[in-house]
ZAZA-453648 format. One record per residue (C-alpha): residue number from 1; residue in one letter; y, z, x. Coordinates in steps of 0.25 Angstrom, whole numbers, plus 5000, padded with zeros to 4 digits. Each point is the difference from the previous one (the first is absolute). Last residue first. Layout:
! ZAZA-453648
{num=NUM&residu=A&y=Y&z=Z&x=X}
...
END
This chain:
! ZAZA-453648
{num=347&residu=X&y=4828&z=4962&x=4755}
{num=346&residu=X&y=5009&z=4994&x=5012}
{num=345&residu=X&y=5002&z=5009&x=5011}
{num=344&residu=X&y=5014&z=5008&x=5003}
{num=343&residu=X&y=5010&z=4999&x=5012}
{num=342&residu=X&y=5001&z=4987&x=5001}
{num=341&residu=X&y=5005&z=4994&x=5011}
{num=340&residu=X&y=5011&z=4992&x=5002}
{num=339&residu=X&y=5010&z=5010&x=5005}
{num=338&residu=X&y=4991&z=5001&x=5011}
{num=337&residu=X&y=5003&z=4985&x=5005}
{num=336&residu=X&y=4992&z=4989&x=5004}
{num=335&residu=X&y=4989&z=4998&x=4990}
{num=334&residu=X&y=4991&z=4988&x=5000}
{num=333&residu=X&y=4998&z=4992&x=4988}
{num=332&residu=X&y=4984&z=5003&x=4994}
{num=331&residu=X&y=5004&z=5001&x=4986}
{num=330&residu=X&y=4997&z=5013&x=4999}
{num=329&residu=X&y=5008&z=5005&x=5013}
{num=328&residu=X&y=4998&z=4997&x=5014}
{num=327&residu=X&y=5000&z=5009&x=5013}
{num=326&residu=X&y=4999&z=4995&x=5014}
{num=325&residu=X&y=4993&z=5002&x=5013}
{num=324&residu=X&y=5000&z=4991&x=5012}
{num=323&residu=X&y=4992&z=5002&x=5014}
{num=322&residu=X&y=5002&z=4989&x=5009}
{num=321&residu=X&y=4988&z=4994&x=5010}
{num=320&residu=X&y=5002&z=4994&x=5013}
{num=319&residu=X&y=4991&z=5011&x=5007}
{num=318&residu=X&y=5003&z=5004&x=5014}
{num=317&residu=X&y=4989&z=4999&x=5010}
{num=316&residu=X&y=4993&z=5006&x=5013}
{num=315&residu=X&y=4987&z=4995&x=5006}
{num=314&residu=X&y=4994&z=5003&x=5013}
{num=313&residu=X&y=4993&z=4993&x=5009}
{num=312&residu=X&y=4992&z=5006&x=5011}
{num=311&residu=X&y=4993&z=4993&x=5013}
{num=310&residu=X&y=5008&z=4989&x=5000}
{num=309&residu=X&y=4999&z=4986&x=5010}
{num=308&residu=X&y=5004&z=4991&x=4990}
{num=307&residu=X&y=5006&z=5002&x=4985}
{num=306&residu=X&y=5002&z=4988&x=4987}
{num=305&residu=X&y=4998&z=5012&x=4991}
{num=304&residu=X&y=4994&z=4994&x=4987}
{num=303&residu=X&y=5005&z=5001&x=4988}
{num=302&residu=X&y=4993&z=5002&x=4986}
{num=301&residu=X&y=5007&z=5002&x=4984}
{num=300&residu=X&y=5011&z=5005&x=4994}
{num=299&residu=X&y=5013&z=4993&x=5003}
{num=298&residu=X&y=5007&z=5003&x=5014}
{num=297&residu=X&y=5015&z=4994&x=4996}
{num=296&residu=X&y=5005&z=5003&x=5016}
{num=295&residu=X&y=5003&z=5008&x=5011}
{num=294&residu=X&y=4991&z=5000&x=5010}
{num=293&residu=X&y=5002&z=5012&x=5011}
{num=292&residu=X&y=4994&z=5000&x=5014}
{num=291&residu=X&y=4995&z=5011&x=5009}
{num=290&residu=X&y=4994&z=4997&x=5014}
{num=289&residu=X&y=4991&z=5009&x=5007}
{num=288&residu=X&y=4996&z=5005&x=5014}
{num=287&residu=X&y=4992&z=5011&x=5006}
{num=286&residu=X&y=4990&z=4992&x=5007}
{num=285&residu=X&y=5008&z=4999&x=5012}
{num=284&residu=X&y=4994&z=5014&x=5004}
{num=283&residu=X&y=5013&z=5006&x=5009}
{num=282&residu=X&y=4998&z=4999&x=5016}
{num=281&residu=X&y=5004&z=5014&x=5008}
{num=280&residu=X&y=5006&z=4998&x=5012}
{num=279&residu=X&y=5009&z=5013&x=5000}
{num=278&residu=X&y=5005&z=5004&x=5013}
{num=277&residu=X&y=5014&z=4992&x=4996}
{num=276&residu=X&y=5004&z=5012&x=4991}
{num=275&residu=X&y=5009&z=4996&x=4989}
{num=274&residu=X&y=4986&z=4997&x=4992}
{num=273&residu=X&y=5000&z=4986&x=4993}
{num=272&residu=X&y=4986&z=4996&x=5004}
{num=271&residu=X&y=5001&z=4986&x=4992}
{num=270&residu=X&y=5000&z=5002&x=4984}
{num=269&residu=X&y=4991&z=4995&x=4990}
{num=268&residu=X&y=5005&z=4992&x=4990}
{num=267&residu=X&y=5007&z=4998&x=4984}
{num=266&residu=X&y=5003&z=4986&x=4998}
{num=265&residu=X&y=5009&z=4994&x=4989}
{num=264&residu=X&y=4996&z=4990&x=4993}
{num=263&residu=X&y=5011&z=4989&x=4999}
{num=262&residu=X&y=5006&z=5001&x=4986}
{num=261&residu=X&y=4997&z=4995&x=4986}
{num=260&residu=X&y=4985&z=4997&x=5003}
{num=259&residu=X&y=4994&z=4988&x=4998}
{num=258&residu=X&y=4992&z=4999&x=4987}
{num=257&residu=X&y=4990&z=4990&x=5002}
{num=256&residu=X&y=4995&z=4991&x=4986}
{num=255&residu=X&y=4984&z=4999&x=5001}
{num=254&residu=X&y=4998&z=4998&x=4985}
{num=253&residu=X&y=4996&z=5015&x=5001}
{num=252&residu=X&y=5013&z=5005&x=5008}
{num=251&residu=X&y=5002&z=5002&x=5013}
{num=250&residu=X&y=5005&z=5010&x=5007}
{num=249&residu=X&y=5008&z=4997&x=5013}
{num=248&residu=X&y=4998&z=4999&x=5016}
{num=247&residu=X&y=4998&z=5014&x=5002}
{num=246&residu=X&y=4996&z=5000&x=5016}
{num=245&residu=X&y=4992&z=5012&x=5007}
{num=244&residu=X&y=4995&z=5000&x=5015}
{num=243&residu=X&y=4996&z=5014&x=5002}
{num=242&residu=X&y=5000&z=5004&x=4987}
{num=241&residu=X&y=5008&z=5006&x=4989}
{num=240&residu=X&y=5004&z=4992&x=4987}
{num=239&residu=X&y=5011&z=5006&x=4991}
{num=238&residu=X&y=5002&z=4990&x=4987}
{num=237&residu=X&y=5012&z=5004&x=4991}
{num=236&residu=X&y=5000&z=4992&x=4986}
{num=235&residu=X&y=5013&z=4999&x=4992}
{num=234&residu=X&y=5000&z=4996&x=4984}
{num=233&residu=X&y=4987&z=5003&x=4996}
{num=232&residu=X&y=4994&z=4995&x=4987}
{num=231&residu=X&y=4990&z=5011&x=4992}
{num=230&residu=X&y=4985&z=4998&x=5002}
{num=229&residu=X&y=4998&z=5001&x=5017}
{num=228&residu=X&y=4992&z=4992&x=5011}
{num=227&residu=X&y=4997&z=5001&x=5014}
{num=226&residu=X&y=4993&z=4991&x=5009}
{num=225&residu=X&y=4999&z=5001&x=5017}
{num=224&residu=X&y=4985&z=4997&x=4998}
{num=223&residu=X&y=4995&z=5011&x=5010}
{num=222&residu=X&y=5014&z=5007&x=4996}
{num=221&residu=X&y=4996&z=5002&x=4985}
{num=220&residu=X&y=5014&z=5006&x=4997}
{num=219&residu=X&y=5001&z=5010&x=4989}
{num=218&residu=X&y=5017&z=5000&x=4996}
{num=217&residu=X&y=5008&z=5011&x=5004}
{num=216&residu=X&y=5011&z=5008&x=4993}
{num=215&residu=X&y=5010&z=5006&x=5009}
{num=214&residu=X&y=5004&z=5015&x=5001}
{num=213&residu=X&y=5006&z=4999&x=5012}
{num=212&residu=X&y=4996&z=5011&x=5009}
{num=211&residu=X&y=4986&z=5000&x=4992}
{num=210&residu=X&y=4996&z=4985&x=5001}
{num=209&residu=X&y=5006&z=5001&x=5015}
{num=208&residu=X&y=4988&z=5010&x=5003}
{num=207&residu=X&y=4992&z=4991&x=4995}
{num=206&residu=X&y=5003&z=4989&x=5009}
{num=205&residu=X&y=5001&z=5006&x=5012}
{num=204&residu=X&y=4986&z=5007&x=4999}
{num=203&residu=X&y=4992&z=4988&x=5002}
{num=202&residu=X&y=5008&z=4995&x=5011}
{num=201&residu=X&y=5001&z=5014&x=5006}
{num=200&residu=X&y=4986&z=5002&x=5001}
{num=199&residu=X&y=4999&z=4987&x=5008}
{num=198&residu=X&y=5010&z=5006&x=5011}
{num=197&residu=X&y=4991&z=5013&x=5000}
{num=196&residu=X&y=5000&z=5013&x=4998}
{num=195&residu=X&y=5008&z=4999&x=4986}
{num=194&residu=X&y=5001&z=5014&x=4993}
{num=193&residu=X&y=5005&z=5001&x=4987}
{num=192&residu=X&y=5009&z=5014&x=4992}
{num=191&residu=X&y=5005&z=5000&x=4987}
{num=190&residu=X&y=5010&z=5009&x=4995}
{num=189&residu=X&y=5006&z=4998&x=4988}
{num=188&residu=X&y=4997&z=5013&x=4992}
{num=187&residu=X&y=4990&z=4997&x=4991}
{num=186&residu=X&y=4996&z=4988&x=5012}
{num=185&residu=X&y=4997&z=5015&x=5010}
{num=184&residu=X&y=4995&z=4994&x=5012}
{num=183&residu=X&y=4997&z=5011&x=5011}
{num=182&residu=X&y=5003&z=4996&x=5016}
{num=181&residu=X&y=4990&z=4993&x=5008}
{num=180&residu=X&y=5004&z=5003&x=5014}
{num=179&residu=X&y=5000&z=4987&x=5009}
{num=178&residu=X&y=4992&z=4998&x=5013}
{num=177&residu=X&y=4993&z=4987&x=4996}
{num=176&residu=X&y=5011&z=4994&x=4998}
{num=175&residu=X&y=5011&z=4997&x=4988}
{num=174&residu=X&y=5002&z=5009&x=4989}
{num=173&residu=X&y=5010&z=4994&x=4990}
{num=172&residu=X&y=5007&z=5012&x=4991}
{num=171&residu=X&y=5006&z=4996&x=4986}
{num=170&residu=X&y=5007&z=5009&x=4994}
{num=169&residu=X&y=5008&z=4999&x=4985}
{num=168&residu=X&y=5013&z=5008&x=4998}
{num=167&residu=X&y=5005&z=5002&x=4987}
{num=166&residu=X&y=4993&z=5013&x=5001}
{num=165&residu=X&y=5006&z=5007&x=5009}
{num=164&residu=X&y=4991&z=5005&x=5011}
{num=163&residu=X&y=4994&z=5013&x=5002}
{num=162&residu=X&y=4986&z=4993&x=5001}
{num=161&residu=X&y=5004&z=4992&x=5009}
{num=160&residu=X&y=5005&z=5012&x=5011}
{num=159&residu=X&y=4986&z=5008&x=4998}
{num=158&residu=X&y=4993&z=4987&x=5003}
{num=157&residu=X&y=5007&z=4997&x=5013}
{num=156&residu=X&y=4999&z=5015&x=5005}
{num=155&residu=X&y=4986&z=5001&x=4996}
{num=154&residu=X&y=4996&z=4987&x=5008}
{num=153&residu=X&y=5006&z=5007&x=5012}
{num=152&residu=X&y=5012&z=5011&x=5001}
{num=151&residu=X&y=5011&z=4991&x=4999}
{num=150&residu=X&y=5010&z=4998&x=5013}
{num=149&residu=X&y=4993&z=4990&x=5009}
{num=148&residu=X&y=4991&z=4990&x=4991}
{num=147&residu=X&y=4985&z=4997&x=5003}
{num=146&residu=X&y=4996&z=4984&x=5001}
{num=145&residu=X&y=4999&z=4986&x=4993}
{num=144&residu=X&y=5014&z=4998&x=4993}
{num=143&residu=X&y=5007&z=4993&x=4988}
{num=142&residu=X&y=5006&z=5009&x=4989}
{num=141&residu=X&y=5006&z=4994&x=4988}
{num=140&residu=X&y=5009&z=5008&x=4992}
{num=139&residu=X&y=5001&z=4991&x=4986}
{num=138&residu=X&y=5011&z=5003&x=4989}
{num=137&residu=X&y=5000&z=4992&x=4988}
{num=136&residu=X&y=5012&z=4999&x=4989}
{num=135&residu=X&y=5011&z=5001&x=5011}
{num=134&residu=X&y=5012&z=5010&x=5006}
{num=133&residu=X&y=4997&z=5008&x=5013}
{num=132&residu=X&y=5000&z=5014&x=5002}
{num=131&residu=X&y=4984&z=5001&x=5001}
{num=130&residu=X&y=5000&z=4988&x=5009}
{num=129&residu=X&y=5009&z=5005&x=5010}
{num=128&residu=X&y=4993&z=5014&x=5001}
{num=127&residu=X&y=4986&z=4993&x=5000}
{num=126&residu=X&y=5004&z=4989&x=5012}
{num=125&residu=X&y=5005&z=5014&x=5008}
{num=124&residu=X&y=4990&z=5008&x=4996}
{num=123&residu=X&y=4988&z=4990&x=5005}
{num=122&residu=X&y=5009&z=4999&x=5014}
{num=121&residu=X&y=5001&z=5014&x=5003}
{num=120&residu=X&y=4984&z=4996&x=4999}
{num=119&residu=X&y=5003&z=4999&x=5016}
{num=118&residu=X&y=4991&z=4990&x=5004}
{num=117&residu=X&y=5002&z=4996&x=5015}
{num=116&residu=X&y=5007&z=4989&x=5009}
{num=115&residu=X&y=4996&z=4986&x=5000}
{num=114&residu=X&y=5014&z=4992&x=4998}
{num=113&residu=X&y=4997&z=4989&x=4993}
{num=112&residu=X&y=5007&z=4987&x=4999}
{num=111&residu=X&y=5005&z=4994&x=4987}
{num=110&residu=X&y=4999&z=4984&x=4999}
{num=109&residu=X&y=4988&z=5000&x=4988}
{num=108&residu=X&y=5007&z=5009&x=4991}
{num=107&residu=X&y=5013&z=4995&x=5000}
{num=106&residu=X&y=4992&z=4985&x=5000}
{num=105&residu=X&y=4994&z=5005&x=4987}
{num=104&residu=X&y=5012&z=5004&x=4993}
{num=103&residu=X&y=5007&z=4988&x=5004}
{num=102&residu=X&y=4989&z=4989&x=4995}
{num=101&residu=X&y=4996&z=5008&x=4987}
{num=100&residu=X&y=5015&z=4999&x=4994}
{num=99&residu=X&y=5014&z=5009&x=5002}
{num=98&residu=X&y=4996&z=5004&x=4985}
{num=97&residu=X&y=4990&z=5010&x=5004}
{num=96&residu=X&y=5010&z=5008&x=5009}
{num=95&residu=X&y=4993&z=5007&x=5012}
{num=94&residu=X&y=5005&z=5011&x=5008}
{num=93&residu=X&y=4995&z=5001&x=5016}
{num=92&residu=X&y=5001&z=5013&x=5009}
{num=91&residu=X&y=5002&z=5008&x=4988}
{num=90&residu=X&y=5013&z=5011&x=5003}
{num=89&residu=X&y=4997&z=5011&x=5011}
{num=88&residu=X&y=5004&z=5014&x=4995}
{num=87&residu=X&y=4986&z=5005&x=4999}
{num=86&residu=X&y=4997&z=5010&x=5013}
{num=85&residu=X&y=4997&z=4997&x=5015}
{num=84&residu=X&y=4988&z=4992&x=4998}
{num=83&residu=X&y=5006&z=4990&x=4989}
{num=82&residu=X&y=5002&z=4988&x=5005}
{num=81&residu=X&y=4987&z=4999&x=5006}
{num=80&residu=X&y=4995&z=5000&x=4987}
{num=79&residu=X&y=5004&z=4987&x=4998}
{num=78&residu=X&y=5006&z=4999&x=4985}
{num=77&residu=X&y=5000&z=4988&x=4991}
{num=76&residu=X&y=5008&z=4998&x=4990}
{num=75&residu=X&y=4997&z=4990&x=4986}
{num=74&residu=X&y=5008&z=4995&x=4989}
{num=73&residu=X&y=4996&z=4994&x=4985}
{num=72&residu=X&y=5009&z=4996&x=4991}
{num=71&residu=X&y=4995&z=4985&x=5005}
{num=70&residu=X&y=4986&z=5002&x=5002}
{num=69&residu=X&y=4993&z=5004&x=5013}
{num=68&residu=X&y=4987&z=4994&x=5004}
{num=67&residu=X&y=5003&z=4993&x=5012}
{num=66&residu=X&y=5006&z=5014&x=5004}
{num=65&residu=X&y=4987&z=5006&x=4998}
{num=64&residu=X&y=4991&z=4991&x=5006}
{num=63&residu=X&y=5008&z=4999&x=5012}
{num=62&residu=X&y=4998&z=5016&x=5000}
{num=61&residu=X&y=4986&z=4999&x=5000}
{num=60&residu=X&y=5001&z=4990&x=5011}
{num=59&residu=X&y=5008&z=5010&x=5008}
{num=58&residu=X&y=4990&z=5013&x=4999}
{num=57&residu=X&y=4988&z=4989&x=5002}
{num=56&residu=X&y=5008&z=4995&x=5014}
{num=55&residu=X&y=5004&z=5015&x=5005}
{num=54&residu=X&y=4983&z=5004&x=4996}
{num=53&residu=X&y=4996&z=4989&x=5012}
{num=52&residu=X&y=4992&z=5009&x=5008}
{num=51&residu=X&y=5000&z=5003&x=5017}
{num=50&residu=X&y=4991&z=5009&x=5003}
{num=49&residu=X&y=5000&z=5014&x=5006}
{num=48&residu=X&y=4996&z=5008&x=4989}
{num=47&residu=X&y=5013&z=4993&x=4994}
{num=46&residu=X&y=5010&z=4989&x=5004}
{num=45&residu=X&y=5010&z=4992&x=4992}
{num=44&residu=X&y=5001&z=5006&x=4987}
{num=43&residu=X&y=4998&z=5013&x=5009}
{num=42&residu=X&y=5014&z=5000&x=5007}
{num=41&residu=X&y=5007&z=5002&x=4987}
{num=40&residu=X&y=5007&z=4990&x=4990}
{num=39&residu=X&y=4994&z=5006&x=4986}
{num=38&residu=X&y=5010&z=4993&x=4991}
{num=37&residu=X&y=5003&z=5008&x=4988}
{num=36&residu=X&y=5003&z=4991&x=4988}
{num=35&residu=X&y=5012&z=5002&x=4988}
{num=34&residu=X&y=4998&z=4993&x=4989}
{num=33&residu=X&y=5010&z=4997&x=4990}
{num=32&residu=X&y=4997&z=4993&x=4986}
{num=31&residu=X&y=5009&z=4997&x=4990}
{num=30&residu=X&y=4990&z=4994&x=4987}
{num=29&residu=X&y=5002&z=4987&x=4993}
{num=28&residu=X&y=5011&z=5001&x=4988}
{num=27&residu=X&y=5007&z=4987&x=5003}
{num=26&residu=X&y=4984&z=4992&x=5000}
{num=25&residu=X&y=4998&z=5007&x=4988}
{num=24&residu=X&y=5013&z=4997&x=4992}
{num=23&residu=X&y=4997&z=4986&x=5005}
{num=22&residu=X&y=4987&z=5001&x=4992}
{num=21&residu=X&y=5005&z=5007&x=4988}
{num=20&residu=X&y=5000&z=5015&x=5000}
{num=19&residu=X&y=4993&z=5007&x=4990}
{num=18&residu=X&y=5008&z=5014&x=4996}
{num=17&residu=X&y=5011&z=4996&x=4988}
{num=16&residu=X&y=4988&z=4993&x=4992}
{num=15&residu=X&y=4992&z=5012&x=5002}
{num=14&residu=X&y=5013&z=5010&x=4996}
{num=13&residu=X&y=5002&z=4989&x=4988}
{num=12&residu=X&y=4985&z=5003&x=4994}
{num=11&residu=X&y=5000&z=5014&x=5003}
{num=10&residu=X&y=5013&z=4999&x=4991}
{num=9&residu=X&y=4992&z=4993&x=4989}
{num=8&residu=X&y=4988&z=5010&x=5000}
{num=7&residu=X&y=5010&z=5013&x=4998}
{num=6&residu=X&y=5009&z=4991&x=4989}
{num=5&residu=X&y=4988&z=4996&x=4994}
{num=4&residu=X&y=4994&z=5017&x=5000}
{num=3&residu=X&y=5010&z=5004&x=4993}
{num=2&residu=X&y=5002&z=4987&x=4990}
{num=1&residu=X&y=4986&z=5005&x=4996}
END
């Protein structure tokens, strides 16, 4: 019998050594880097003969992303045309997460494009970087809508993922009609999803974020704009896209109107940003967001999302809960120190 006390107490202590308390938590959150191919060639601006907006839905998603970041996270983008004569060119843009939404975003949103082709030297160059680098999750992102030069095919790609380290998670964006459809392996952390159309890429946006992130997300009845939740929250993020879209607040059920705890930030379309004045292509203006954070005491109960002009709202939340765990003896007084406990029942 004291055997198996001693065995039960200290699998007690290495529980009570192992829960992090809420600000433990919020220390401990997750590194995160991510490293995101750019397709810039000729044919996000013009293919079979037409001019398409696929630059402008590569470069949203990429707004998205950085608009997303948290602060141990960091994010590089490589331009494949950087990368047509081998793989020593460094990441066109890197990202800091705790530089702020506004910065990243405008990095993002001002870069210029300089329409050349799609080396997939570019693939394992972002993927050699990321495999040496130091962080809890690992995300190659590939955004592109056509055929790479220098891998043979769609077999090529899916033979190269599939011998992948582990640690490294892939998510491939297909944008355009003309796109190959690679395989997705989720047991292995691959996952591939195509987006034809602006509009497919407002729907898809967000869930693809979900996973890169890792984020928890409340159920949102948009038509009624109203989410509600059982445990209290401590920081809401509301992600609205549409073609007109304002986040005015949340407000609660006595009618009380959170305002936000910074300016939302905008996420948007890009003007024809090719290097090469031929192109007169105009970007769809329905690709546009905003993303606001609320941080507040959000007790259990129904908001409404004081949103105009959105087409999708997403949710995302922190809890404002603490975890505490603690032994007492027989008399019910709390014990601190392991010299304090006893090491044999009572008969």
């Amino acid at each position: 019998m004291k055997r198996v006390t001693k065995f039960c107490l200290a699998i007690v202590m290495v529980v009570l050594c192992a829960i992090p308390t809420k600000a433990e938590a919020a220390t401990n959150a997750p590194s995160r880097v991510i490293n995101v191919v750019y397709d810039d060639s000729g044919s996000m601006y013009f293919s079979d003969g037409n001019l398409v907006d696929t630059w402008c839905q590569a470069k949203y998603s990429m707004e998205v992303f950085a608009a997303m970041l948290g602060e141990k996270d960091t994010m590089s983008v490589y331009y494949m045309s950087d990368y047509e004569n081998g793989t020593s060119a460094k990441p066109r843009i890197v990202l800091y997460g705790k530089d702020g939404v506004s910065q990243n975003v405008s990095k993002i949103h001002d870069q210029k494009t300089v329409d050349g082709n799609t080396p997939f030297n570019s693939v394992r160059k972002a993927y050699e970087d990321i495999k040496k680098a130091s962080a809890d999750e690992k995300w190659l992102v590939v955004l592109t809508d056509g055929v790479f030069q220098g891998v043979d095919g769609t077999d090529g790609i899916n033979k190269f993922f599939a011998q992948k380290s582990t640690d490294v998670n892939v998510m491939f964006l297909g944008m355009g009609q003309n796109v190959d459809t690679i395989a997705s392996n989720p047991n292995n952390g691959v996952y591939f999803v195509k987006a034809e159309t602006s509009k497919e890429i407002l729907n898809n946006i967000t869930g693809i974020c979900t996973r890169i992130f890792n984020s928890n997300k409340l159920e949102v009845n948009v038509s009624a704009k109203t989410c509600s939740f059982d445990v209290p929250m401590s920081e809401l993020i509301v992600f609205a896209q549409g073609a007109n879209v304002s986040i005015n607040g949340i407000k609660r059920e006595d009618g009380t109107l959170i305002k936000s705890s910074t300016t939302p930030v905008e996420v948007k379309y890009s003007e024809c940003d090719s290097t090469k004045p031929i192109r007169t292509n105009q970007p769809v203006k329905d690709l546009l967001g905003k993303i606001a954070t609320f941080k507040d005491d959000f007790s259990v109960g129904k908001y409404t999302i004081d949103v105009t002009g959105a087409e999708t709202i997403e949710i995302y939340y922190k809890p404002n809960i603490e975890v505490a765990v603690y032994l007492t003896d027989s008399k019910g007084n709390q014990v601190n120190n392991n010299s304090d406990i006893p090491l044999t029942l009572d008969s």
